[in-house]
N, C-alpha and C positions, 0 to 999 in steps of 0.2 A: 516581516521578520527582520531582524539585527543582522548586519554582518556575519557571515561565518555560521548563521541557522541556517539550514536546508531542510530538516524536518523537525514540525510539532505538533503533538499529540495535546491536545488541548492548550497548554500554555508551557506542557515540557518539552522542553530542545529533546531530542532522539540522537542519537551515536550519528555522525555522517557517515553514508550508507557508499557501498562502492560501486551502486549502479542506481539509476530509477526508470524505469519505463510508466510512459502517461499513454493510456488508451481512451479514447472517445469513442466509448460507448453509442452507438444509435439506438433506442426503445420503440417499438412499434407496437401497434395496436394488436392484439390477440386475434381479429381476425385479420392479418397479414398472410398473404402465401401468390401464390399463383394460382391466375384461370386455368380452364381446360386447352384455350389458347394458347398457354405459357406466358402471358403477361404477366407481370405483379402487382399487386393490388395492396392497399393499407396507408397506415397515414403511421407518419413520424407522432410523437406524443413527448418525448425527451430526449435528452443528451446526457450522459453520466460518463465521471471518469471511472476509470478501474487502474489502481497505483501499484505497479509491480518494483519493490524494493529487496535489492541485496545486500547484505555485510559481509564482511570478511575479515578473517582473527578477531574477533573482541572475546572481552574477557568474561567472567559469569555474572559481572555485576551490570555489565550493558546488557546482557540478555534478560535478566530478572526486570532493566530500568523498561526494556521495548515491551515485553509480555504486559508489565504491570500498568503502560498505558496504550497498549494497543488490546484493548478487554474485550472479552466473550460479551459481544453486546454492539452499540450504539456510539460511536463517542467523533471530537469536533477535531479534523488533520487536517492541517497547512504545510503548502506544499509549493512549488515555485512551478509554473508552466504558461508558456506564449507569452511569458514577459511581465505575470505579474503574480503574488501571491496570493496561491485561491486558499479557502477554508471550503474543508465540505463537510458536511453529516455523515459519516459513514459507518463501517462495520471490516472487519477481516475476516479474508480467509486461513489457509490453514497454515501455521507459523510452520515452518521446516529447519531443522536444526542440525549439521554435521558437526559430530563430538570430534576436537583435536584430545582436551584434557587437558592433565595434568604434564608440564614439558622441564618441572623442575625449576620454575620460577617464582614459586608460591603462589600463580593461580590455573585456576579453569580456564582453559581454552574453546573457544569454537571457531574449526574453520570455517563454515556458514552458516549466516541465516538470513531463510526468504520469508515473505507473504506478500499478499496482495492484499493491498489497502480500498474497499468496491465505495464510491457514492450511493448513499441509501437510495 
C-alpha cells in the first residue's frame, strides 16, 4: 500500500479507521476436545485473521464508501500487520452504526462505525 493507506478493500483506500485490532485465529480439526483424562487432543489445520475495525465522526458519504466495499459476500482486504502488508479473501461481519446526524453542517454524521473484517 502507498503512504498514508491503512485500509483497502480490493483496490479502494477506506476512511482511516481510529482503531484496528488483528486476531490470529487458530482452526482445528472438528474432532478437537479433551479425553476422559483431560488431555486435549486435535491437530491445528489453519491460522486465519479476524480484523476488528473502528471509525469515529465520518460523514454519510464514508459510510456509504465502507458498506459499498465491505459487501454481503466474499471480497479481497489489505491490511498492515507484523510488519508487512497482507491481502486476504475474506467476508464481514455485522457493520454497527451510531447515528450523530445532522449537527447543522450540511451533512450526516456518525459517531461510530464497527465490524470485523473474518479471513475466509
Amino acid at each position: 500500500m502507498k503512504k498514508g493507506e491503512i485500509l483497502k478493500s480490493g483496490n479502494v483506500v477506506l476512511p482511516a479507521p481510529t482503531s484496528i485490532s488483528v486476531s490470529d485465529e487458530i482452526i482445528w480439526t472438528s474432532d478437537t476436545g479433551r479425553t476422559l483424562s483431560g488431555r486435549m487432543v486435535g491437530d491445528v489445520i489453519s491460522e486465519k485473521k479476524n480484523v476488528g475495525i473502528k471509525w469515529e465522526y465520518l460523514t454519510e458519504e464514508d459510510v456509504r464508501l465502507i458498506k459499498s466495499r465491505l459487501i454481503a459476500g466474499f471480497f479481497p482486504f489489505t491490511f498492515r500487520d507484523d510488519g508487512i502488508d497482507i491481502t486476504i479473501e475474506s467476508y464481514r461481519g455485522t457493520l454497527s452504526k451510531d447515528i450523530l446526524g445532522d449537527i447543522g453542517d450540511g451533512h450526516y454524521w456518525y459517531r461510530s462505525v464497527s465490524v470485523d473484517v473474518i479471513q475466509r
